[in-house]
C-alpha positions in Angstrom: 2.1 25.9 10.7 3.7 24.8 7.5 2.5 21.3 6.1 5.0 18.4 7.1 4.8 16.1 4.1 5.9 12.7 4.1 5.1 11.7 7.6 2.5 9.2 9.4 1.2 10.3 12.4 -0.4 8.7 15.1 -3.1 9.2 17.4 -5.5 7.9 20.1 -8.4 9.4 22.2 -8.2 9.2 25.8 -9.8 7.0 28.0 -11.3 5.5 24.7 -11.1 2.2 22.7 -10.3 4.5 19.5 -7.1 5.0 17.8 -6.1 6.7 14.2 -3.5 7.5 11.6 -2.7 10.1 9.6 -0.7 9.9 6.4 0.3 12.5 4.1 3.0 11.6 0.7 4.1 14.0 -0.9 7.9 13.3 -2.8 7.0 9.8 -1.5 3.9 9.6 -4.3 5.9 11.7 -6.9 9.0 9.4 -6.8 6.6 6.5 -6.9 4.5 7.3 -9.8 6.0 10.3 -11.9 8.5 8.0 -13.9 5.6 5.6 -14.6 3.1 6.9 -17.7 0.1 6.3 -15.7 -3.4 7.6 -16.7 -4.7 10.8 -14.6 -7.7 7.8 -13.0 -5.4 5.3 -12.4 -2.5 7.6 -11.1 -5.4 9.0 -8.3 -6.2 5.6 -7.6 -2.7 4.2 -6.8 -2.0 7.6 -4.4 -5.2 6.3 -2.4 -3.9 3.0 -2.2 -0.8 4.2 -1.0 -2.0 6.4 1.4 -4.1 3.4 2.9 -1.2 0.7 2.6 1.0 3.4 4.9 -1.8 3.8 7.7 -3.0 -0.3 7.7 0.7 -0.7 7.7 0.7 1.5 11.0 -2.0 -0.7 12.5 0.5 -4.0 12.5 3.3 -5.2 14.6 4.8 -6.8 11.9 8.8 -6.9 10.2 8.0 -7.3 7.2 6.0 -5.4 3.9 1.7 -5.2 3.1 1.1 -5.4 -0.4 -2.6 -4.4 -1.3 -3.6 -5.4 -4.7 -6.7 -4.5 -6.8 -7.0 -7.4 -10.1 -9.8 -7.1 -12.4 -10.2 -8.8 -15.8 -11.7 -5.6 -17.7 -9.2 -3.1 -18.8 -7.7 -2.9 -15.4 -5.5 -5.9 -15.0 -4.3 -4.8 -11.7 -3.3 -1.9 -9.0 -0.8 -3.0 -6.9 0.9 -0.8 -4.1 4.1 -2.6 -1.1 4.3 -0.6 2.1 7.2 -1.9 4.2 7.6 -2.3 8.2 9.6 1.0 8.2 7.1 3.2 5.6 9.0 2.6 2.5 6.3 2.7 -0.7 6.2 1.3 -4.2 3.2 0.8 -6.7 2.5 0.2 -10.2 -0.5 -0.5 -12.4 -0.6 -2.9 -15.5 -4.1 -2.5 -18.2 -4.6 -3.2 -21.7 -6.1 -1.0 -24.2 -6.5 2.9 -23.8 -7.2 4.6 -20.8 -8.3 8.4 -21.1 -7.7 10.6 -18.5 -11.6 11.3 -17.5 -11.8 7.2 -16.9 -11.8 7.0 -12.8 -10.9 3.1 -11.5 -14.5 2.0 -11.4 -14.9 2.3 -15.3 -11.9 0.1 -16.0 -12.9 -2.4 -13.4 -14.9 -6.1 -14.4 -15.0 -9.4 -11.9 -12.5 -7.2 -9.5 -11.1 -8.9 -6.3 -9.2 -7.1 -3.2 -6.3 -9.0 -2.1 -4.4 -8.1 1.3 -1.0 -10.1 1.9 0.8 -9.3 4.7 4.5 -11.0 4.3 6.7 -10.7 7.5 10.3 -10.7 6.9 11.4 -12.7 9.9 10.1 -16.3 9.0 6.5 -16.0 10.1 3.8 -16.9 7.7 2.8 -15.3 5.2 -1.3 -14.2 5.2 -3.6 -13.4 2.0 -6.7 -12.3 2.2 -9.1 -12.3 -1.4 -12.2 -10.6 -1.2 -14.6 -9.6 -4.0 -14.9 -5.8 -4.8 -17.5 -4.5 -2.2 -18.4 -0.3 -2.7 -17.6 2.3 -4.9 -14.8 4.4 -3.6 -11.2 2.3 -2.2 -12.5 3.5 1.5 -15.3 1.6 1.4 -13.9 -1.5 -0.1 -11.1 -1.4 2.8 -13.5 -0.9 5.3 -15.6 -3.6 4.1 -12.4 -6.0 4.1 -11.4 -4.6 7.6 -15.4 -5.4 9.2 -15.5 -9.0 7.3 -12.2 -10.3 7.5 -10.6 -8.9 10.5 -13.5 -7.9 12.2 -12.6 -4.6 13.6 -14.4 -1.7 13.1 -12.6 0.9 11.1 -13.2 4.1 9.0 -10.4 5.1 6.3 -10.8 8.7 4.8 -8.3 9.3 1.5 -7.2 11.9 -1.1 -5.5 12.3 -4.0 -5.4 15.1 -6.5 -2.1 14.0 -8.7 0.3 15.5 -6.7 0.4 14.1 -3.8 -1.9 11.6 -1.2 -3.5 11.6 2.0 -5.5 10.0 4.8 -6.7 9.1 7.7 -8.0 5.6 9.6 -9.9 5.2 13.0 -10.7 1.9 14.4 -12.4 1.0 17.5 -9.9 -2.0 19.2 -11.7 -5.0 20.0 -11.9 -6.4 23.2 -9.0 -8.6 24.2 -9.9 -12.1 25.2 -8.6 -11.8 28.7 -10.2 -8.6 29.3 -12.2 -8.4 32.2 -16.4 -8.5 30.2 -16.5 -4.3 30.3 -20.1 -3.5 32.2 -22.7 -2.1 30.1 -21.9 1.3 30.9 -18.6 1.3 30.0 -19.7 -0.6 27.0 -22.2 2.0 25.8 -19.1 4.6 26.4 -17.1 3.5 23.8 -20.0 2.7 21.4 -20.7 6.7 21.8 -17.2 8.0 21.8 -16.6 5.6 18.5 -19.7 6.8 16.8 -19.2 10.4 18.1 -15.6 10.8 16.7 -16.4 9.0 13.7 -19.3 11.8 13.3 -16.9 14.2 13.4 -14.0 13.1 11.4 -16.7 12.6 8.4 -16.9 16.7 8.0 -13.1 15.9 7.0 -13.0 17.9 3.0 -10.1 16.4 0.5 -8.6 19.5 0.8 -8.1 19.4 4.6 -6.6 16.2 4.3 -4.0 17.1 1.5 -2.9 20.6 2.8 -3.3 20.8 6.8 -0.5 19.8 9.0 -1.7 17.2 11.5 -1.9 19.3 14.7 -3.9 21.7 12.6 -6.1 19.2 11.2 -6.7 17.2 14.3 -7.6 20.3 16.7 -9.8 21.7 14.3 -11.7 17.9 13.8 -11.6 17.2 17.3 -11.0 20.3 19.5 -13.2 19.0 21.9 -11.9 15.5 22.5 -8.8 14.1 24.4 -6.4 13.5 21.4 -2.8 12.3 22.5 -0.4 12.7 19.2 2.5 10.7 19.2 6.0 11.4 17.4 5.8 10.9 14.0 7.2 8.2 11.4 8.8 9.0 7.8 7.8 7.9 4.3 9.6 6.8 1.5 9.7 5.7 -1.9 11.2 2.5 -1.9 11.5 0.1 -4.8 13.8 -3.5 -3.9 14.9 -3.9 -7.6 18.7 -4.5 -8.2 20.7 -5.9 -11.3 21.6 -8.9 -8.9 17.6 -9.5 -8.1 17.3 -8.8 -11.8 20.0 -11.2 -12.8 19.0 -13.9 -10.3 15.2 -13.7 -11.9 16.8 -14.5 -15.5 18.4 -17.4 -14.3 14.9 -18.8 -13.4 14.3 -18.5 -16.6 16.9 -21.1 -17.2 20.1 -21.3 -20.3 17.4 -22.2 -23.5 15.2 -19.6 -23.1 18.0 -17.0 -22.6 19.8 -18.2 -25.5 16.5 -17.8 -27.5 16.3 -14.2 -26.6 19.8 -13.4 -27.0 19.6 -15.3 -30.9 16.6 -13.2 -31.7 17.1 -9.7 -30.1 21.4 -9.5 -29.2 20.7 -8.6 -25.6 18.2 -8.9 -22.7 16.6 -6.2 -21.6 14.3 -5.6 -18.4 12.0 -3.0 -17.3 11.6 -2.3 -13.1 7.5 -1.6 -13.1 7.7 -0.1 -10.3 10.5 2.8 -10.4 11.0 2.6 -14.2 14.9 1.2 -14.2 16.7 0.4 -17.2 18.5 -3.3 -17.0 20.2 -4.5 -20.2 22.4 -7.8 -20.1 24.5 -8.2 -23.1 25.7 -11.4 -24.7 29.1 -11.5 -22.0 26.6 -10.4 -19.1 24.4 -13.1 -20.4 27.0 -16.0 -20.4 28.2 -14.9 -17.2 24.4 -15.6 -15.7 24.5 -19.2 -17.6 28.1 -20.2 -16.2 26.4 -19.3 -12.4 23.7 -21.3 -13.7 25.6 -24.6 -14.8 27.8 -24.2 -11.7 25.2 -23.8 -9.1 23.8 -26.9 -11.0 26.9 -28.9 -10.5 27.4 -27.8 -6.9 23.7 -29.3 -5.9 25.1 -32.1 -7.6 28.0 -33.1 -5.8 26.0 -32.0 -2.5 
């Protein structure tokens, strides 16, 4: 069976407290990152966090976008990857200095902190989690976060080989507080079905996860378990830039200043990070901005 790329997957094992994702991105990871001159380390890096962000993102019953970030004050400055509600993906990297390709994230990293925000889109609150860099791969640091912060046991698997990204995520649910206390059999049963499965799902190679279709991959994992696949989801590459969200930004900046770069340079110009967009406001664009400025100025004025 031919790879489906692009798609998150999930999964559950019967009669268990287990449950897991599958992610693979494919165009989704090239349209992400291939405009953006990223160095071979950091590019690997950012399809693992994007992988991750897609299955944590599966994990949530939330309208809204996760945004995992990875800030260091060494070279690294900061990894930063947006998974919306509905899969779509964006990420960018920012450093100082040279990066050679042979540098992996760990060598650029100094005083690093993992920050999770989870921002719903339907007037919730917004959540942020900072945590200090804990394990040497971005598996174990997420599964560190997930075991402190959240306090559910989970296992993330990911790949990357500059083409594309994958992975995979198991968690054990927690019991609810209105369950009914489980006896200690039943108890001990999902203790051994979590540790059994996770067993298993650790012979997982890179190149399984980057070039098997799920059914493949999943049978030949777990051919002897219970494993009830559900329909899958699509990904995307998703940035939110536009020339009004660019426009409204410069207005923030407020009439002086964009006088001052329009006396030194003749024109603004602005750069999307994330999908490498072109913005350039010119002297009438620019007066346009300041007239929306004065008059939305005067209008809280009267109000």
């Amino acid at each position: 069976m031919d790879k489906v790329n692009d798609t998150l997957n999930r999964f559950l094992f019967e009669n268990t407290p287990v449950r897991g994702n599958l992610v693979n991105l494919t165009n989704t990871f090239q349209l992400a990152l291939n405009k953006q001159n990223l160095p071979a380390g950091l590019k690997q890096a950012l399809g693992e966090l994007m992988a991750a962000s897609a299955l944590l993102t599966a994990t949530l019953k939330m309208n809204g976008s996760l945004v995992l970030q990875i800030q260091s004050k060494g070279t690294l400055k900061l990894l930063v990857v947006e998974c919306t509600s509905d899969f779509g993906i964006r990420a960018t990297a920012k450093w100082n200095g040279e990066i050679s390709d042979e540098q992996n994230l760990f060598d650029l990293i100094e005083h690093g902190q993992f920050v999770i925000t989870l921002d719903p889109k339907d007037g919730g609150q917004t959540y942020q989690g900072i945590v200090p860099i804990e394990g040497d791969d971005i598996s174990t640091i997420l599964e560190n976060y997930m075991l402190r912060s959240e306090q559910i046991d989970t296992k993330i698997w990911l790949a990357s080989d500059g083409k594309s990204a994958a992975g995979m995520l198991l968690q054990k649910l927690p019991d609810t507080m209105n369950q009914v206390s489980k006896s200690e059999e039943s108890a001990e049963h999902d203790v051994d079905a979590w540790n059994r499965v996770g067993h298993l799902a650790d012979t997982i190679t890179n190149d399984e996860l980057l070039n098997l279709d799920t059914e493949t991959l999943l049978h030949r994992l777990f051919h002897e378990e219970d494993v009830r696949l559900f329909e899958a989801s699509n990904t995307k590459f998703f940035c939110s830039c536009t020339r009004t969200s660019v426009a409204n930004m410069l207005r923030m900046l407020g009439n002086e200043e964009i006088s001052s770069i329009l006396e030194e340079q003749g024109k603004i110009e602005v750069n999307c990070d994330f999908c490498n967009t072109h913005y350039q406001f010119d002297k009438v664009d620019a007066a346009q901005l300041m007239v929306s400025d004065i008059a939305a100025q005067g209008s809280k004025e009267i109000h």
